[in-house]
C-alpha positions in Angstrom: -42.4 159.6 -277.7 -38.8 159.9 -276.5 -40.0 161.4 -273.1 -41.1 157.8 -272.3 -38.4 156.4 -272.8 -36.7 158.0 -270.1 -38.0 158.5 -266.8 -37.1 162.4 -265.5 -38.0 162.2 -261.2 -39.8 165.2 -260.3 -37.6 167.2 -258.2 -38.4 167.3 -254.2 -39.6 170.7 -252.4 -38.3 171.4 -249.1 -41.1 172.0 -246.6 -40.3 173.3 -243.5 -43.3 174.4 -241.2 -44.5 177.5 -239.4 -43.3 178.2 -236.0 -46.2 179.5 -233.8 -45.2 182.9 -232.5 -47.6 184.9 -229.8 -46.4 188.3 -229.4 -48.9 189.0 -226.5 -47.6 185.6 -224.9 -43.9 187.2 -225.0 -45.1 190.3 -223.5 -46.7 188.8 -221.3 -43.8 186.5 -220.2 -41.4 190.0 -220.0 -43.6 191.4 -218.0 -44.2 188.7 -215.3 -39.7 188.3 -215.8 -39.6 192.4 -215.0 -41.7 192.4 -212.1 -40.3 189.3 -210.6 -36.7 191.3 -210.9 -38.3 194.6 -209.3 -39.8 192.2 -206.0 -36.6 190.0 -205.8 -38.0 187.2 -206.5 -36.1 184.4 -208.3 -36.7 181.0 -210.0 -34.4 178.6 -210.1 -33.7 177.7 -213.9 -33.0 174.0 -215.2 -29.7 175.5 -217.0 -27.7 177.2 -214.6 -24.3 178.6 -214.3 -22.7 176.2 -212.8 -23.4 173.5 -215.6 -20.9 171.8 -217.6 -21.3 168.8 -219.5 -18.9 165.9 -219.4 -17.9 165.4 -222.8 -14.4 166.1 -222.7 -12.4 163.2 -223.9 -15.3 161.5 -224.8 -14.9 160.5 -228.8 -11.0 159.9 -227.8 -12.5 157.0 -225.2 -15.1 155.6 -227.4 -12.8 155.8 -230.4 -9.9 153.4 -228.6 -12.5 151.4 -227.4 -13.7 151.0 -231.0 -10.1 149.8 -231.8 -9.5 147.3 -229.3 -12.8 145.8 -230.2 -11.8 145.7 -233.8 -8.5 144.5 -233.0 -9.9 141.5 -230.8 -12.6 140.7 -233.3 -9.5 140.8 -236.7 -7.1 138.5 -234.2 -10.1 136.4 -233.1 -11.0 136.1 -237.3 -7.4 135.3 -238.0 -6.9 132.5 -235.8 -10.6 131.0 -237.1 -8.9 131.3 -240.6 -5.8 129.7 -239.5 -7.8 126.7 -238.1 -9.5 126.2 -240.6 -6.4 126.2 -243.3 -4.9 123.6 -240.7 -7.6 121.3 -240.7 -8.3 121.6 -244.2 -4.6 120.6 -244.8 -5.0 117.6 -242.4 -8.4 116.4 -244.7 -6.4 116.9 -247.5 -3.4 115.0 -246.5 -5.6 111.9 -245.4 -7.6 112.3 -248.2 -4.9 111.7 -250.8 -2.8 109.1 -248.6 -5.4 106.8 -248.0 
């Protein structure tokens, strides 16, 4: 009876899935690397040595560019709010004269 009152969520399971290994698949692949070494021969790799990625400075850049953006868009806000207390004011002022 009190259990229905309240509702208790079931708690989640983390699932994560299988990776496929093939032992016979890395062997094989350590073999064909070994005998490549042994007859000289070599394949170019997509990651090589000589790479270096251009991040540096990066979050400083997008971070200031963040800020002017936010500083344009407050100043442009302010001077909508400022117009519109002006012309407010001038209804007002006709309003009540006339």
């Amino acid at each position: 009876m009190i259990g229905s009152f309240f509702h208790l969520p079931k708690h989640r399971r983390f699932s994560m899935p299988f990776r496929y290994y093939n032992p016979e698949k890395e062997e094989m692949q350590d073999r064909e690397d070994r005998i490549k070494k042994e007859l000289g021969i070599h394949e170019k790799k997509e990651t090589g040595e000589n790479y270096r990625p251009n991040i540096k400075g990066q979050f400083r850049r997008s971070m200031n560019h963040s800020s002017k953006s936010a500083s344009d868009s407050r100043r442009r806000s302010n001077t909508r709010l400022l117009l519109l207390i002006v012309i407010i004011s001038i209804a007002a002022y006709l309003l009540f004269k006339f």
